[in-house]
N, C-alpha and C positions, 0 to 999 in steps of 0.2 A: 351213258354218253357215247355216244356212236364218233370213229375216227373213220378215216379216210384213207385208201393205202396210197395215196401221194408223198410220199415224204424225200427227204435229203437230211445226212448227216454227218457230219466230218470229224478229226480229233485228230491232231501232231503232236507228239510226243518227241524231245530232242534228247536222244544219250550222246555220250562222250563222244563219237565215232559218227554217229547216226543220225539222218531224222527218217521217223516213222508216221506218214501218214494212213490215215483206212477211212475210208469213203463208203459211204450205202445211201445208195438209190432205188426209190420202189414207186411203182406202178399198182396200177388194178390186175387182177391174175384171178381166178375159183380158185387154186390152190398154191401151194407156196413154189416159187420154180426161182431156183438161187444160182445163180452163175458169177463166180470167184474168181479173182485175177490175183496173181500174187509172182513173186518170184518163187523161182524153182527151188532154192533153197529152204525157201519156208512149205513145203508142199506137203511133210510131213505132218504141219500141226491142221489144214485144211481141214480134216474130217470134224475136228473136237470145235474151230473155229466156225463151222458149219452147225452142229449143233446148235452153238449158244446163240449165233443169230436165229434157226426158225424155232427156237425156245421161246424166243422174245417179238418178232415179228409175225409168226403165224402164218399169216396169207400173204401175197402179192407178186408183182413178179422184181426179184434185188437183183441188183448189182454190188457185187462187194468187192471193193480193189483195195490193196495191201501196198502201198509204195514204201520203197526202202529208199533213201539220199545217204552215200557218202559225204562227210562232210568233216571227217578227220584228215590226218596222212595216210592210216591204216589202205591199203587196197589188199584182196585177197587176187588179183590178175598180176600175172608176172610174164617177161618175155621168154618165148621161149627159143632161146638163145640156137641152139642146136637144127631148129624148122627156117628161122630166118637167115642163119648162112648157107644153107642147102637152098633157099629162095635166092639170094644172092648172088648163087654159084651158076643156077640155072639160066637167071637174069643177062650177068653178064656174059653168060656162052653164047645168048641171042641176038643182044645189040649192047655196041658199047654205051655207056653209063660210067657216072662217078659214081664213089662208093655212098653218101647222102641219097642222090636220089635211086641207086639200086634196094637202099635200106629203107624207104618211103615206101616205093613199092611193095618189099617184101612184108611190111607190119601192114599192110591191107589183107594179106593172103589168109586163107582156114588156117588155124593152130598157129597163128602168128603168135597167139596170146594165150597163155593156160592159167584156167583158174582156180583154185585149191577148194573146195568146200567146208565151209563152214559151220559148226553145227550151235544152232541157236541155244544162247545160257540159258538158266529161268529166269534170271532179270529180265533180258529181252523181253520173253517172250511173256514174262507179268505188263511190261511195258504196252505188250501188244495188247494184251486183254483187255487193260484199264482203257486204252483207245480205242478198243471197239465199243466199250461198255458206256464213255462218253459219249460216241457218236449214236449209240443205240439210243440213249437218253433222247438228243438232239431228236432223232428221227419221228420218236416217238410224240416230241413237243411239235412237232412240224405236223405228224400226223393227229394229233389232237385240234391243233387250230384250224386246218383243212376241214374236220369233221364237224365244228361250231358250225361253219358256215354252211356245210351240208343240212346239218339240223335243222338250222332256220329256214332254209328253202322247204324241207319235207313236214313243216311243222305248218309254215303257209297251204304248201300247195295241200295237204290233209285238208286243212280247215276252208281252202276253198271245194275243196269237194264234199265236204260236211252239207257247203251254204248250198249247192246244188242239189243235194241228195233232198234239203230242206224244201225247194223249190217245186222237186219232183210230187214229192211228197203232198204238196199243198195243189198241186195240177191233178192229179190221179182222180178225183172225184168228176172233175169237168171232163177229164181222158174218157170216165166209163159213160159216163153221159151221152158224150160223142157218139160211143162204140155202138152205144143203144139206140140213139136213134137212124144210124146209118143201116142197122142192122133190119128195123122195123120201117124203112125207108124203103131199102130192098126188098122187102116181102111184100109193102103194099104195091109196089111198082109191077110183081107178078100178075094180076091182076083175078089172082084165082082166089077162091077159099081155103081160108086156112085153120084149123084147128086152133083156136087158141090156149090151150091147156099146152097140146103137144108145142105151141110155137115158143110156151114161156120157160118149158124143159132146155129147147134148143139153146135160147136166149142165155138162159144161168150155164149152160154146158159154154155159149162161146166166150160170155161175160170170164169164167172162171179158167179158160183157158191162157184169157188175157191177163189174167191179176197175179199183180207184181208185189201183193204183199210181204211174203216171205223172202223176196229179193230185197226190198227196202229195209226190213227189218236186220238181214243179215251184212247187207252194204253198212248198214252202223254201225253192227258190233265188229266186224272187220276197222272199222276204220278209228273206232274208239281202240282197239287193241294194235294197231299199228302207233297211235300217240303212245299207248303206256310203255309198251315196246320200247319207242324213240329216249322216253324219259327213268329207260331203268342205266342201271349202272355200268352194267356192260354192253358192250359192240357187237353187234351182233347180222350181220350183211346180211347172212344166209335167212336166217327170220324172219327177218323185216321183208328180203325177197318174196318166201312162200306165202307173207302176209297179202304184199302184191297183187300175187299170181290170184289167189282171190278176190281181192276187191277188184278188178279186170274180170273176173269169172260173172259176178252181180251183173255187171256194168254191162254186161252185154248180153247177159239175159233180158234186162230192164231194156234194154234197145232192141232187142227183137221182139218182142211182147208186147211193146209201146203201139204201135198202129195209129201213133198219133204223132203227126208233127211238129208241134210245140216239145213236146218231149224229147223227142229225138235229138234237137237239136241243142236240149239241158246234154243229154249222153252223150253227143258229140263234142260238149267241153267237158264234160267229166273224161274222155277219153284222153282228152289233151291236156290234161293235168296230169293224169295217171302215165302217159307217156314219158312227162319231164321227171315224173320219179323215179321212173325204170332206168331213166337214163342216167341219172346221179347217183342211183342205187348200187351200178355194177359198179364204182369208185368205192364202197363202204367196206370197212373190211367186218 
């Protein structure tokens, strides 16, 4: 079952003190590209917290933000008493002022405020994990339902290129017909004599230049092994890609070879179905 790297997924976690929210957001991306928000205090556990997410996500491009809410009395920011009468002092040398609004002023200024570093318990930071590990869950359900619906579009647009390949297939005899009497149309319009031994060597040389046998044949099994593909167990983007890039390879041999325009214009929707999978395809993880 093929997923989709679209997803979203959230998890809040509330301790005594704290609430802890962690957010993942992902895109389509060819490779994993993770860019992490978090407070500076938590910067230490990044590396290990990066892991576990492209453990579990693989491809796409994340977003992973870490918010912390005070939500206790606890604060680790204190004033710093010592910066703010030195702001004070300077304040009222310049213009007079009361001392409330000379002290407004001074807590806006750099190192008004100093704050103590804290270093994360293992509860917290169990706390953290089982929240990412929810919201990994989340992402993962988000990306599975995305990928249903992918399914279904590449399991249509296949089988209408099946009923085309079917059409081609069933045109090809009237195609070589065509080619033949165009060809033996041309030579009598020469008006010269012609060898007919040598003319029917030429005939089977252009006849066989034109035949799309082996293109038909291979446009199938390509397109039979993109369904089985679809319907195995695991996701697989990059497969189902090079599976693509094949059945595109047929599709345009069969249209340059064609020299018939009824045909051509069966390949010109087989091209336009094989378009809409390319395009839902770079979404697959």
């Amino acid at each position: 079952m093929i997923q989709s790297m679209t997803g979203f997924g959230k998890h809040v976690v509330q301790l005594a003190s704290k609430k802890i929210t962690v957010e993942l957001k992902s895109l389509n991306s060819k490779n994993l590209d993770l860019n992490a928000r978090m407070p500076s205090a938590y910067r230490e556990k990044e590396l290990e917290l990066r892991k576990i997410i492209a453990k579990s996500l693989l491809r796409g491009k994340v977003d992973f933000g870490l918010y912390v809410e005070f939500t206790g009395n606890e604060t680790s920011a204190q004033v710093n008493e010592e910066a703010v009468r030195q702001y004070m002092k300077q304040f009222s040398s310049i213009a007079d002022g009361d001392d409330l609004r000379l002290l407004e002023m001074a807590l806006r200024m750099p190192d008004a405020l100093k704050t103590e570093r804290e270093d994360i318990d293992e509860e917290e930071y169990a706390s953290i994990q089982l929240a990412l590990k929810k919201a990994l869950d989340e992402i993962h359900d988000f990306r599975s339902a995305e990928g249903k619906v992918l399914e279904k579009d590449f399991f249509e647009r296949a089988e209408n290129l099946e009923h085309l390949l079917a059409a081609v297939i069933k045109m090809d005899p009237e195609r070589q017909g065509t080619i033949r009497e165009r060809l033996e149309k041309a030579v009598g319009d020469i008006k010269a004599e012609v060898d007919a031994n040598r003319f029917e060597q030429e005939l089977i040389y252009y006849l066989e230049k034109y035949d799309i046998t082996e293109e038909k044949v291979r446009l199938a099994n390509h397109l039979d092994y993109f369904l089985k593909t679809l319907k195995s167990d695991d996701s697989n983007g990059k497969k189902l890609g090079f599976i693509t890039q094949e059945v595109g390879r047929e599709i345009n041999t069969i249209g340059s070879k064609a020299n018939f325009a009824p045909m051509q214009q069966l390949v010109v929707q087989m091209k336009d179905e094989l378009e809409k999978i390319k395009e839902q395809m770079l979404n697959v993880l």
